[in-house]
C-alpha positions in Angstrom: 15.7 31.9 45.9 15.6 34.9 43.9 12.0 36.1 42.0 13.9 35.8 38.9 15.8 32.9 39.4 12.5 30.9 40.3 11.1 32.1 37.2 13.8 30.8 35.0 13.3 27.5 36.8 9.4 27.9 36.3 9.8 28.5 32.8 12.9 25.6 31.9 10.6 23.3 33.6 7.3 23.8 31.3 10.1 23.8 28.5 10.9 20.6 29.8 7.4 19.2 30.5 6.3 19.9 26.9 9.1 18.9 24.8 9.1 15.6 26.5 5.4 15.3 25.4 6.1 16.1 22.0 9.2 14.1 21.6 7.4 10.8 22.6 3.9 9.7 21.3 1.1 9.8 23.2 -0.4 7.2 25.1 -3.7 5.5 24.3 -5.7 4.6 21.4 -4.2 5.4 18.1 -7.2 6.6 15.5 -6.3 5.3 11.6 -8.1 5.2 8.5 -9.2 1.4 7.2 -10.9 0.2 4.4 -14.4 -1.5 5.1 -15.5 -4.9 3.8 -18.3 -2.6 1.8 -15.3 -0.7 -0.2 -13.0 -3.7 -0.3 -15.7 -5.0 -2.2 -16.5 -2.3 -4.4 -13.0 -2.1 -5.6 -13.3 -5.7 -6.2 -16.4 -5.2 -8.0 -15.1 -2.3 -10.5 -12.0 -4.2 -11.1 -13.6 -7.4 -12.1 -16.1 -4.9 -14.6 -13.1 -3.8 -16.3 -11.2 -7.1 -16.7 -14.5 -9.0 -17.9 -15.1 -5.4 -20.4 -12.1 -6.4 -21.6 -12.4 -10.2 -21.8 -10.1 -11.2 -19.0 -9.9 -13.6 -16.7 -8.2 -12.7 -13.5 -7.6 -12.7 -9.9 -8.2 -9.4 -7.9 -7.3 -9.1 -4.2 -7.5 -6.4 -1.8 -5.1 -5.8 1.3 -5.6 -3.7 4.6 -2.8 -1.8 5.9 -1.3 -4.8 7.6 -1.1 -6.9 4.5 -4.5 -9.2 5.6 -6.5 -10.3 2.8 -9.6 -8.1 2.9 -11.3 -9.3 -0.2 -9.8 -12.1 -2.9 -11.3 -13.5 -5.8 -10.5 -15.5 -9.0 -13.3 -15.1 -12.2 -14.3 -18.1 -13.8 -11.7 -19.6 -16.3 -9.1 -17.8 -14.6 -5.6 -19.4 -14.4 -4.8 -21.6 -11.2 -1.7 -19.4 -10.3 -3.5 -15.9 -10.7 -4.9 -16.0 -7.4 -1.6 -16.1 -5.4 0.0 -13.8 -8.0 -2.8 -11.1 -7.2 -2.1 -11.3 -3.7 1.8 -11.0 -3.9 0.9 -7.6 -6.5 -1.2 -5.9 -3.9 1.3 -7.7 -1.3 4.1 -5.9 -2.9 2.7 -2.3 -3.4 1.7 -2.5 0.2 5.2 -3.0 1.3 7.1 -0.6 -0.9 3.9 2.1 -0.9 4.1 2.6 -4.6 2.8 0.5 -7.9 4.5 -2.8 -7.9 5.5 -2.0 -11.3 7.6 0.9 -10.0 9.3 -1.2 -7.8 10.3 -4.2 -10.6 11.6 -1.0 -12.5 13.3 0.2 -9.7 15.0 -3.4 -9.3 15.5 -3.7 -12.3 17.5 -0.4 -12.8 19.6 -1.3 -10.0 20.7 -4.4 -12.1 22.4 -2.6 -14.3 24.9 -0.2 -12.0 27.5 -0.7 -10.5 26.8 1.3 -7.2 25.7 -0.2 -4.1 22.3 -0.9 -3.7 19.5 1.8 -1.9 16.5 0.5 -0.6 13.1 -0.6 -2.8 16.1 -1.1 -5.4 17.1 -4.1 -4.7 17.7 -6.6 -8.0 15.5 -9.7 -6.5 12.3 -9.2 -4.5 14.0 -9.2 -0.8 11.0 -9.2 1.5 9.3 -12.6 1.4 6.0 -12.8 -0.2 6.8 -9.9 -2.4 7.2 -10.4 -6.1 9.1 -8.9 -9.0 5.6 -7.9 -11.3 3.3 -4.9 -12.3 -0.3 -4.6 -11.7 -0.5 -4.1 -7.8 -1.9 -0.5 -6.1 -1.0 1.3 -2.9 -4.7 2.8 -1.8 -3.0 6.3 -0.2 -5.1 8.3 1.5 -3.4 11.9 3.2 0.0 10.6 2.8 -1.0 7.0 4.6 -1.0 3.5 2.8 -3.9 2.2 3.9 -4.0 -0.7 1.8 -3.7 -2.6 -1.7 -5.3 -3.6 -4.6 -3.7 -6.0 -7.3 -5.1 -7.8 -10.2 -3.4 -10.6 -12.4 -4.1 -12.2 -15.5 -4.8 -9.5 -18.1 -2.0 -9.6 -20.9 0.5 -7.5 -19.6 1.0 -5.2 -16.4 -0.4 -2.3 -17.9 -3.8 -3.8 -18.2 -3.8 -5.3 -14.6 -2.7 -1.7 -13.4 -5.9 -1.0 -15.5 -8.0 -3.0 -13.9 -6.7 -2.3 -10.4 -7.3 1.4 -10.9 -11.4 1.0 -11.9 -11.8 -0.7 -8.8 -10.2 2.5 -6.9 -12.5 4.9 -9.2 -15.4 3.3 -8.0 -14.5 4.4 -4.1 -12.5 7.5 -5.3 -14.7 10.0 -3.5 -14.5 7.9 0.1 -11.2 7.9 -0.3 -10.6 11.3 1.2 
């Protein structure tokens, strides 16, 4: 075999060797961002401030990035169905990795054309446990959905997105 004919080999082989690598991911413990209990808390914390500031009674629940309940709670005097409507908010944004509120729009757009459907557009929540209202948060962190936050039972989406957001302000700065 020829000097240069071995080195073409040489060389397509390492070509070879490391685009395989590339191509398919590596072996062995994948590292990820999670919330802790501590800033599930927090959140939970900031957004119950906010609603009780503004003299709401709600149900805040917070979401890791595989849609397990971190954190869930329901203030005094809140409405029996808040808690479950929290959860399928933050449920929601988790799934679609934008404000639930966005999606419901984005449903609700689709409603009203006549061309076929694109996905998160669909007119009826199509993933089960999702649900067609505002006030649920994707928590994003480096282009990653790490979680959700949702809060129901102010009057009106707005204010739950309201609510949702103090709770991220007060862990803002670890969320980097």
């Amino acid at each position: 075999m020829s000097k240069t004919l071995f080195t073409t080999c040489a060389a397509l082989t390492a070509l070879l060797i490391s685009a395989a690598s590339v191509a398919r991911p590596q072996q062995g413990l994948i590292v990820h961002k999670a919330l802790s209990l501590d800033m599930a808390m927090a959140m939970t914390q900031g957004s119950l401030a906010k609603c009780r500031e503004m003299h709401y009674k709600c149900a805040i629940t917070v979401l890791d990035a595989t849609g397990r309940t971190i954190i869930a709670l329901q203030d005094d005097g809140a409405n029996l169905h808040r808690f479950d409507v929290a959860r399928k908010k933050a449920y929601t944004a988790l799934v679609y990795r934008k404000p639930s509120r966005d999606v419901v729009e984005g449903w609700s757009k689709k409603t009203a054309e006549p061309v076929p459907l694109l996905e998160g557009t669909m007119p009826n929540p199509p993933i089960e446990g999702t649900i067609d209202m505002g006030g649920g948060i994707p928590i994003i962190v480096d282009q990653d959905t790490i979680g959700a936050i949702a809060v129901s039972g102010a009057p009106g989406w707005e204010m739950d997105e309201a609510c949702a957001k103090a709770g991220l302000a007060k862990v803002a700065d670890k969320l980097k």
